[in-house]
C-alpha positions as CSV (number, residue, x, y, z in Angstrom):
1,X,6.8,-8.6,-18.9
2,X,6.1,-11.9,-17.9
3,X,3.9,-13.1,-14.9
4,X,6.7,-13.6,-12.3
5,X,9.0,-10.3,-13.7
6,X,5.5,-8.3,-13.4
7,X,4.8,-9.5,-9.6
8,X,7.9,-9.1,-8.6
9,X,8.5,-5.8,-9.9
10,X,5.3,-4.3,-8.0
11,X,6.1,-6.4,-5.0
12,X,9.4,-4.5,-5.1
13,X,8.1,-1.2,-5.4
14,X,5.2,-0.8,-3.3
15,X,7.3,-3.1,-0.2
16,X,9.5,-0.1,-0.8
17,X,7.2,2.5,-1.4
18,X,4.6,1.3,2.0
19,X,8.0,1.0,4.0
20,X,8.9,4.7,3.2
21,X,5.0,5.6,4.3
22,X,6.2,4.7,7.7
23,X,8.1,8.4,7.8
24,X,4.6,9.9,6.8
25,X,1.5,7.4,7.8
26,X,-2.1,7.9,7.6
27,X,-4.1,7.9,4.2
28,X,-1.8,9.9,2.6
29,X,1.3,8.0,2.9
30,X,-0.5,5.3,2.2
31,X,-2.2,6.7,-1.1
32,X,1.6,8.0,-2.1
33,X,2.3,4.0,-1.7
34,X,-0.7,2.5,-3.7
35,X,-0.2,4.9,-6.4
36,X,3.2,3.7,-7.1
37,X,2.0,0.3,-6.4
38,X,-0.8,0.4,-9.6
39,X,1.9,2.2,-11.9
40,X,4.3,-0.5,-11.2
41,X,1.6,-2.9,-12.4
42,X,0.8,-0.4,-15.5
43,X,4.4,-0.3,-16.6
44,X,4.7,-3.8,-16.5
45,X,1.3,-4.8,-18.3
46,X,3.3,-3.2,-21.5
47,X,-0.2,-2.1,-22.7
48,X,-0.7,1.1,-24.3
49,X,-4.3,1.9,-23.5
50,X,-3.5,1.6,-20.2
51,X,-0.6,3.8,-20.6
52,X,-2.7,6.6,-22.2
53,X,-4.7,6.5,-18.7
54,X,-2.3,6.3,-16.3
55,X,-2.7,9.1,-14.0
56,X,-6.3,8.3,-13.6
57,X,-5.5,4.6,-13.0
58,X,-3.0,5.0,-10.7
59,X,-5.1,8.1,-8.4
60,X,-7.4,5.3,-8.4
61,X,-5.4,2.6,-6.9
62,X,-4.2,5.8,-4.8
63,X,-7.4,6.3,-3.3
64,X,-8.1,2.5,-2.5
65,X,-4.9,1.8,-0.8
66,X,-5.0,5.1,0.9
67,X,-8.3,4.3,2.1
68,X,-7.1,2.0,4.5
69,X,-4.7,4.6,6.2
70,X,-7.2,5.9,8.6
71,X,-7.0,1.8,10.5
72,X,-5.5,1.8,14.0
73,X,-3.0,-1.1,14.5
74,X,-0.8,-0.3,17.2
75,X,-2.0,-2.1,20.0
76,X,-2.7,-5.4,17.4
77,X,0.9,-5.5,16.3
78,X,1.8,-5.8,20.4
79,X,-1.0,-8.5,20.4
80,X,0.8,-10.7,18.3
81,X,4.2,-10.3,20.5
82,X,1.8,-12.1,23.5
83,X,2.9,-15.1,25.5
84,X,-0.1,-16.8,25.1
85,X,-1.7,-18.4,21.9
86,X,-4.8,-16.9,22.2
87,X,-3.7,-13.3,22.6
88,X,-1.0,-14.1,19.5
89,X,-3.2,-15.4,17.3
90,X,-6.2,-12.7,18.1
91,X,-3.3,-10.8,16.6
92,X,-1.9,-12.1,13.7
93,X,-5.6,-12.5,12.9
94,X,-6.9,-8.8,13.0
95,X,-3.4,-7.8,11.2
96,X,-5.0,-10.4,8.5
97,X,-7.7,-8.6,8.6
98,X,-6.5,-5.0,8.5
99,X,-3.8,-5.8,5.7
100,X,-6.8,-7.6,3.6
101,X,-8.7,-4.4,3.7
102,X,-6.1,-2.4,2.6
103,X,-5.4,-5.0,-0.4
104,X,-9.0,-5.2,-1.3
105,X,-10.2,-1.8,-1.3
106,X,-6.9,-0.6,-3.3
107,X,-6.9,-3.7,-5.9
108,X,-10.3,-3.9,-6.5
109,X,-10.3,0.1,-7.3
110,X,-7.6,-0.4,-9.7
111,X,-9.5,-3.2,-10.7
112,X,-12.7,-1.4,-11.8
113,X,-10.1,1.0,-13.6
114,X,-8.5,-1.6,-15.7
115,X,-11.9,-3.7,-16.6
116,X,-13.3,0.2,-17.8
117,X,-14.4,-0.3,-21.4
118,X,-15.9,1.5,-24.2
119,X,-19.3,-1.1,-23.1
120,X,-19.1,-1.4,-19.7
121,X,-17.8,1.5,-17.2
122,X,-18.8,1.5,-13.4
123,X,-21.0,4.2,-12.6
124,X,-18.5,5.9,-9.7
125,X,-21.5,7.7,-8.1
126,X,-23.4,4.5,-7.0
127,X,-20.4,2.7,-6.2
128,X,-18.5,5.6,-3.8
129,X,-22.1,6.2,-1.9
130,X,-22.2,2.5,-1.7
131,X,-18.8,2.1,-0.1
132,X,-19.8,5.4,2.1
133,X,-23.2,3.7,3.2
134,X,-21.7,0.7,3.9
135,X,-18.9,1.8,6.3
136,X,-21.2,4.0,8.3
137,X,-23.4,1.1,8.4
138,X,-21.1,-1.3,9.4
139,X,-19.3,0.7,11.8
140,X,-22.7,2.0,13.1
141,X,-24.0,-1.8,14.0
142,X,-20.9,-4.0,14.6
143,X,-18.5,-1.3,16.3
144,X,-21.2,1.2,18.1
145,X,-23.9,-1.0,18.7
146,X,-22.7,-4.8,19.0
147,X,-19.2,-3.2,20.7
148,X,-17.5,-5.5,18.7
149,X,-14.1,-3.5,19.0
150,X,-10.5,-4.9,17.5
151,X,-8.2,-2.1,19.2
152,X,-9.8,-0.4,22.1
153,X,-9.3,2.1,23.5
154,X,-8.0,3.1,20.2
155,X,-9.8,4.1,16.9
156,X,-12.0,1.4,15.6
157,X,-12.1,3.1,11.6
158,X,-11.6,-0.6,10.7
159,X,-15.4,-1.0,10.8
160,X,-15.4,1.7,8.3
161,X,-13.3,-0.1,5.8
162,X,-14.9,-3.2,6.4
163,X,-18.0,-2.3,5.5
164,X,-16.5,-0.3,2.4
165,X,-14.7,-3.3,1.2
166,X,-18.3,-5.2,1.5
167,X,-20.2,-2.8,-0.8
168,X,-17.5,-3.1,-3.1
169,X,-17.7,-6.0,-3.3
170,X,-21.2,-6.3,-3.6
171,X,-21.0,-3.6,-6.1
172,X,-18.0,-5.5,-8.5
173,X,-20.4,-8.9,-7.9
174,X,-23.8,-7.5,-9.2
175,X,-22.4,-5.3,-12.0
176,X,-20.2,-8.2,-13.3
177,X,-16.7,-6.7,-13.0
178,X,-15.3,-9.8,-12.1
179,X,-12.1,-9.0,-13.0
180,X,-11.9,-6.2,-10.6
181,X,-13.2,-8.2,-7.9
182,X,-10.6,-11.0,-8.6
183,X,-7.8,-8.2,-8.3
184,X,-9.1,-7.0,-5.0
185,X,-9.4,-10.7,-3.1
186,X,-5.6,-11.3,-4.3
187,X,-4.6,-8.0,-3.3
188,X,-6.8,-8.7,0.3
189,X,-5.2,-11.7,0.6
190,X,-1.4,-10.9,-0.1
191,X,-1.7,-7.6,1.7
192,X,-3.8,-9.7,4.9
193,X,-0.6,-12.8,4.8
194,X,2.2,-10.0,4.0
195,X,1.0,-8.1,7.5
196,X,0.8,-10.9,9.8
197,X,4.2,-12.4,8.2
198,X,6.1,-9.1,8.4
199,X,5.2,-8.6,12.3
200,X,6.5,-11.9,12.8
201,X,9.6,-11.1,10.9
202,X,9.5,-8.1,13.3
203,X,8.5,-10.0,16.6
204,X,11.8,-12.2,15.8
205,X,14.1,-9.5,15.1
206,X,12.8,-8.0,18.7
207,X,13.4,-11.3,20.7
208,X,16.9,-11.8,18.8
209,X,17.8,-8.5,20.5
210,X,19.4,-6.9,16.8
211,X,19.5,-3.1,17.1
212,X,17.3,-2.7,13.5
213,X,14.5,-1.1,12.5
214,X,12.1,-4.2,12.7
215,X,8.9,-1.9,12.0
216,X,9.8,-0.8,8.6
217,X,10.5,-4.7,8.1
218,X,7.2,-5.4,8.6
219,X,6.0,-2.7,6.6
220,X,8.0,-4.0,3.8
221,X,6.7,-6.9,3.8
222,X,3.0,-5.7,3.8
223,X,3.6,-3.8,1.0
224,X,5.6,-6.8,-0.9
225,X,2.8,-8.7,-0.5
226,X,0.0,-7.2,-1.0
227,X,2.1,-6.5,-4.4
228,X,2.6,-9.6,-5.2
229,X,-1.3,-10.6,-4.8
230,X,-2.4,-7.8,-7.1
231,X,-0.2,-8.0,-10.0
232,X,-0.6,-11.8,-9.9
233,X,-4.1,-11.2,-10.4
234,X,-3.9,-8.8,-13.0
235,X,-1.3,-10.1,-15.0
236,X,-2.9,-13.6,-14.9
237,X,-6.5,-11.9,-15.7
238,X,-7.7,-11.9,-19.0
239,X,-8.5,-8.2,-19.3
240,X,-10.8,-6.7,-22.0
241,X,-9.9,-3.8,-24.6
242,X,-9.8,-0.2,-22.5
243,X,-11.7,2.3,-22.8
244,X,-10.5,6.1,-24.8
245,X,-8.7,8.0,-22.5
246,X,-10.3,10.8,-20.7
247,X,-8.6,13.8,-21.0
248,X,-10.2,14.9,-18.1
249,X,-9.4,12.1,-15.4
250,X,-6.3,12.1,-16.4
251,X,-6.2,15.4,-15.6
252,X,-7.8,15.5,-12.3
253,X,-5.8,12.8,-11.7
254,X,-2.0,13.9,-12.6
255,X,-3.4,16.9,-10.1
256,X,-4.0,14.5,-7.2
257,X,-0.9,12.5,-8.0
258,X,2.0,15.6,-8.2
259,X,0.0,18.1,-6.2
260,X,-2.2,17.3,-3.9
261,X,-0.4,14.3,-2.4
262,X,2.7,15.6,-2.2
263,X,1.5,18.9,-0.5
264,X,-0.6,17.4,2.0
265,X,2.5,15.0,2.9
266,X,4.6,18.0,3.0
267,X,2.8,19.4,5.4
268,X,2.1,16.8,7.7
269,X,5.4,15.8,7.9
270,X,7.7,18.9,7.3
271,X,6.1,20.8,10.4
272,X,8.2,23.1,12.2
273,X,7.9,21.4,15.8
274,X,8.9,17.7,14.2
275,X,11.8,19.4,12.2
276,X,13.0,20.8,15.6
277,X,13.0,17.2,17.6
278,X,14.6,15.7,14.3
279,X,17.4,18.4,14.6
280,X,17.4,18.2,18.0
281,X,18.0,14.2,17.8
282,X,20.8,14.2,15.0
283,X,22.4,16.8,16.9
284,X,22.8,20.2,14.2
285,X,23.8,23.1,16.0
286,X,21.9,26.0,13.8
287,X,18.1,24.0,14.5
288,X,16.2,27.0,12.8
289,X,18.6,27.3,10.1
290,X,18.1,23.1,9.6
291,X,14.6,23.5,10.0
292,X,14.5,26.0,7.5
293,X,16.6,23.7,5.0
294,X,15.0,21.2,5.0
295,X,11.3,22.8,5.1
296,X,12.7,24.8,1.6
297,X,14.1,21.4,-0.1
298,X,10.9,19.7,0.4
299,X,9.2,23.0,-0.9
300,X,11.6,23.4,-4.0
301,X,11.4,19.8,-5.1
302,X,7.8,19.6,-5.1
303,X,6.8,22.9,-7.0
304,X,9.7,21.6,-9.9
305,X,8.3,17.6,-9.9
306,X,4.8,19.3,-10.5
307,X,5.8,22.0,-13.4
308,X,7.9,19.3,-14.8
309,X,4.9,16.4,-14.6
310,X,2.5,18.9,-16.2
311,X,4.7,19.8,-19.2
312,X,6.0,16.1,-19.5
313,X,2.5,15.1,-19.9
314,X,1.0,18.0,-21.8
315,X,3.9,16.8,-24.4
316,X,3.4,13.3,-24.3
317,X,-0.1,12.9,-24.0
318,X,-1.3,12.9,-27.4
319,X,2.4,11.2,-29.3
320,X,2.8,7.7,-30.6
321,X,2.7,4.3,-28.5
322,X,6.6,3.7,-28.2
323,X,7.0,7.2,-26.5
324,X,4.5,6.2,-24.2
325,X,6.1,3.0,-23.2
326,X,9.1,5.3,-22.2
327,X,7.0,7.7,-20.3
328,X,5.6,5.7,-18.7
329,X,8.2,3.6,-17.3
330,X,10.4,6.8,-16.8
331,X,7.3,8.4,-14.8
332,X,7.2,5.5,-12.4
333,X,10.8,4.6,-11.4
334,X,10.9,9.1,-11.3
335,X,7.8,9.0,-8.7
336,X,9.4,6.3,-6.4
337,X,12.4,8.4,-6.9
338,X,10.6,11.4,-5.5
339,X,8.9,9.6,-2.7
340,X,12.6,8.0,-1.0
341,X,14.4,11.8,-1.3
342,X,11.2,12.9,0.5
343,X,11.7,10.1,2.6
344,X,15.5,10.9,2.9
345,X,14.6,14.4,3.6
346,X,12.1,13.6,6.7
347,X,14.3,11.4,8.0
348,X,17.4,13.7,8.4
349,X,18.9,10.9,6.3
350,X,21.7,13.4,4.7
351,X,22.2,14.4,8.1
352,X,24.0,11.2,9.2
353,X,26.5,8.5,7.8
354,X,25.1,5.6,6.4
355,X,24.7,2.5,8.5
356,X,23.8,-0.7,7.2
357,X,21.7,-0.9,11.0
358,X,19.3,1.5,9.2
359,X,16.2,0.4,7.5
360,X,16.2,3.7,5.0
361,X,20.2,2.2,3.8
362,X,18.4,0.0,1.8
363,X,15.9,2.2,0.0
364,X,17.9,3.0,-3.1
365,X,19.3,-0.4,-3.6
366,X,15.8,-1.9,-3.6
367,X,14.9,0.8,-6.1
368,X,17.7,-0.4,-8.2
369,X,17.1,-3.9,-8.0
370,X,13.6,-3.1,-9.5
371,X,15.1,-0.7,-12.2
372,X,17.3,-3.4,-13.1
373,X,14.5,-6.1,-13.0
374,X,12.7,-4.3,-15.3
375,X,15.5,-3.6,-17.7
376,X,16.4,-7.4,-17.9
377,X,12.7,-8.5,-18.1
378,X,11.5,-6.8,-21.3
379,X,10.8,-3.5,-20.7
380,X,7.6,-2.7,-21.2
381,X,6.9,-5.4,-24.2
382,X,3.3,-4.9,-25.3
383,X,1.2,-8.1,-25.0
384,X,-2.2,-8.6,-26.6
385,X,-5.1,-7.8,-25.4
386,X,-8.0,-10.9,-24.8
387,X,-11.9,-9.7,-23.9
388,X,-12.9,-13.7,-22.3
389,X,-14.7,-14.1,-19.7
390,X,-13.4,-14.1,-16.3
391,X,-15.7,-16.3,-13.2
392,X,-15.9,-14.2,-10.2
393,X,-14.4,-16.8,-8.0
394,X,-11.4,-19.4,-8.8
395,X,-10.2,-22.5,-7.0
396,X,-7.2,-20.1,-6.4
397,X,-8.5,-18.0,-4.6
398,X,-9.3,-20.8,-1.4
399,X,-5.8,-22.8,-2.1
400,X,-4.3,-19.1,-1.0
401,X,-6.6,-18.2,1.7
402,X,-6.3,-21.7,3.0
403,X,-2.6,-21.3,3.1
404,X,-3.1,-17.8,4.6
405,X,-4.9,-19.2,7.8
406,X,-2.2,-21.9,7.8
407,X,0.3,-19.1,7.9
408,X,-1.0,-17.1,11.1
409,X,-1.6,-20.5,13.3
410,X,2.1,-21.3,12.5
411,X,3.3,-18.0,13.3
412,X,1.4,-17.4,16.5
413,X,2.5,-20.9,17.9
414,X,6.1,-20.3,16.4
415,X,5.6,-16.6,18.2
416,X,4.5,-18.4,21.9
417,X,7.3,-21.2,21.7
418,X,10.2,-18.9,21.4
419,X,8.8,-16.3,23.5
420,X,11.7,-15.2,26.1
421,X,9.4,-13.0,28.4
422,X,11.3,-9.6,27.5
423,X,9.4,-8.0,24.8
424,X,6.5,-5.7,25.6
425,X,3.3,-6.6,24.5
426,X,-0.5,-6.1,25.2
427,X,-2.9,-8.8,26.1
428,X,-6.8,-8.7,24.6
429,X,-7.6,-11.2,26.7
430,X,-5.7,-11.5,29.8
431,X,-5.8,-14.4,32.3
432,X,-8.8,-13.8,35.1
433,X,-6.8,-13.4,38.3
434,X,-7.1,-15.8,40.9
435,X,-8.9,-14.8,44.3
436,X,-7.3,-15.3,47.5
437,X,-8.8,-18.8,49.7
C-alpha cells in the first residue's frame, strides 16, 4: 500500500482500537490498542519478513503503547475546559505531553523491531534497564524531589515515562537505530497533537450541550493520530532487510497477544461487582443470570480466539509468502474484531437498541471503512526492500512540531473565547483572592 492508504489505515484502526480502550483503560487496554496499531502498519508495509515476525513485532509495539497506560490525565483534560488562558493552555500542553509519551515509547519500540537485522539487533537487556533506570530517575528528581507535579493530587507516573522515553531515546541515538527513533518522534508527536486536538473536539461538544459521548471522541482522535504519525514514518522510512524470524519471540509473543492480554482485560473488566452496576443501569431483571452471561461469553470467546491463533499460526508459520500476506491481513482485521465484541460485551452493548447518540454505534462501521480501505488500496502488495541510510533527525520533524505548538495556542484561545461558564473544570493555577481593605 501506498504512503497515504498505509497512514490512514492505522489511523483508522488504532483511533478505533484506543477508543474501545476507554471500556478497559490502564496499560492493558492500552497494550490491546498499540498492538493492533503495529499490525495495522505490518499488514500494510506488504513485506513478508515482517510478516514472518509478526506477533513479536506487534507485542512489541504492545508493550510501548501500553507503557503509557499507567499516566494520570483526568484532572489535565478539565484543565484544558478552563476560563482562563493560562489554565487552558497548561492543559492542552501536558495532554501534548502525555499523548507524545505514549507515541514515542510505542513507535520507537516498534521501531527497534522493524530496524532488527541479521547485522545489527538492539541488545533488549541494556535498553529495558535503561528505560527502567531512567524513569526511576527521573521521577525520583523532577517529581519527588524538585515537586515538579502535572496532576496533583493525582498519580504523577508521567515522570516515569518521561524518563523512559529519554533513555530510549538515548539508547536508539548512540546505537544508531535511527530509524527507530524517527518512528518514535512522529508517533510522539501525532499521539501529543491528536490528544490536545481530540479534548478540544471534546470541550466543544460539552459547551454545544449534544447528549454524546465526547470522551471516546477524544480518544479517537489520540489514537488516529498518533496512527497517523507512526505509519508516516515508517512507511516513508527507508527500512533495511529483517532479520530470520525467531521462532521463539514469535512465540512468546502470540502468548502475550491472545492470552495474556486478553485474560488480564477479562478480568479487570468482567468483575462481578461492575457486571452488577452494568445490569443494574440497562435495567435486566435476572442481574446474576446477566452477570453470569456475559462473564461466560467473554470466557468462551477467549479460550476459542487462543486455540484457534495457536493452530492458525502453527499451520502457517513455516508456508509460502502469499499465504502469509493472507494471514496476516486476516489476523489483524480478526484481532480488531475480537477487541470491539469485547468491547460490545462490556458495554452491555447487545443489551440496548442502537442509537446513533452512542459513541460504540460507530465501531463496526469504522472497522469496515478500514476493511474496505484496505481492499481498494492493494492489499498487501509487497514493495522492495532499501538498506540506505536514514539521519536521526529531518527538517520534518520541526515543520510538525512547530505546527503542533501552533495547534495548542490556537485551541486554548479558541477554548477561552467561546467559554460559556457552564462546563466544569479545574484550575492549576487559580486567581490569588483579593483581601478585604
Amino acid at each position: 500500500m501506498g504512503t497515504t492508504p498505509a497512514t490512514l489505515l492505522t489511523a483508522l484502526l488504532l483511533g478505533l482500537a484506543w477508543a474501545i480502550r476507554g471500556h478497559f483503560g490502564h496499560e492493558w487496554g492500552a497494550a490491546w490498542a498499540g498492538a493492533i496499531g503495529s499490525m495495522a502498519i505490518l499488514v500494510a508495509s506488504g513485506r513478508v519478513a515482517w510478516f514472518r515476525r509478526l506477533p513479536a513485532l506487534a507485542a512489541l509495539g504492545a508493550v510501548g503503547w501500553g507503557a503509557g497506560g499507567m499516566m494520570s490525565y483526568g484532572i489535565v483534560v478539565g484543565y484544558c475546559r478552563a476560563d482562563t488562558f493560562v489554565n487552558s493552555l497548561y492543559g492542552y500542553a501536558m495532554l501534548a505531553v502525555i499523548g507524545g509519551l505514549y507515541g514515542f515509547i510505542g513507535g520507537g519500540m516498534l521501531g527497534l523491531g522493524l530496524e532488527t537485522s541479521a547485522d545489527k539487533k538492539p541488545n533488549w537487556f541494556v535498553l529495558i534497564s535503561g528505560m527502567v533506570a531512567g524513569g526511576c530517575l527521573f521521577w525520583g528528581i523532577v517529581v519527588y524531589q524538585l515537586e515538579w507535579l502535572m496532576t496533583p493530587p493525582r498519580s504523577e507516573a508521567w515522570g516515569l515515562c518521561a524518563g523512559a522515553a529519554i533513555a530510549l531515546a538515548w539508547y536508539t541515538y548512540q546505537e544508531g537505530f535511527h530509524r527507530a527513533l524517527r518512528v518514535a518522534v512522529f508517533a510522539g508527536l501525532g499521539g501529543g497533537c491528536g490528544f490536545s486536538i481530540g479534548n478540544f473536539f471534546q470541550t466543544m461538544g460539552s459547551i454545544s450541550g449534544i447528549s454524546y459521548n465526547w470522551w471516546n471522541v477524544m480518544e479517537f482522535t489520540l489514537g488516529f493520530c498518533g496512527g497517523l504519525g507512526m505509519a508516516y514514518a515508517v512507511s516513508t522510512t527507508q527500512w533495511p532487510k529483517s532479520a530470520k524470524p525467531s521462532r521463539i519471540a514469535n512465540w512468546i509473543g502470540l502468548i502475550f497477544l491472545i492470552l495474556l492480554l486478553p485474560w488480564t482485560n477479562y478480568v479487570n473488566a468482567f468483575e462481578g461487582k461492575k457486571l452488577v452496576q452494568l445490569g443494574q443501569g440497562l435495567g435486566v431483571e435476572d442481574i446474576a443470570q446477566f452477570v453470569n452471561h456475559q462473564q461466560m461469553l467473554g470466557l468462551s470467546m477467549l479460550v476459542l480466539v487462543a486455540i484457534g491463533a495457536c493452530i492458525n499460526w502453527k499451520w502457517h508459520e513455516h508456508r509460502d509468502d502469499p499465504s502469509l500476506i493472507k494471514l496476516g491481513s486476516f489476523v489483524l482485521f480478526a484481532y480488531t474484531l475480537y477487541y470491539v465484541l469485547y468491547g460490545f460485551i462490556v458495554k452491555g452493548f447487545f443489551y440496548r437498541s442502537l442509537s446513533i447518540g452512542s459513541s460504540d454505534t460507530l465501531y463496526l462501521p469504522i472497522l469496515f471503512a478500514a476493511a474496505s480501505l484496505w481492499l481498494l488500496a492493494g492489499r498487501g502488495k509487497v514493495e522492495a526492500v532499501s538498506s540506505s541510510e536514514v539521519k536521526p533527525l529531518d527538517p520534518s520533524m520541526l515543520t510538525a512540531g512547530a505546527i503542533m505548538l501552533v495547534a495548542i495556542f490556537a485551541i486554548a484561545t479558541a477554548t477561552v473565547f467561546i467559554h460559556d461558564g457552564k462546563i466544569n473544570f479545574h484550575e492549576r493555577f487559580p486567581a490569588p483572592t483579593q483581601r478585604a481593605p
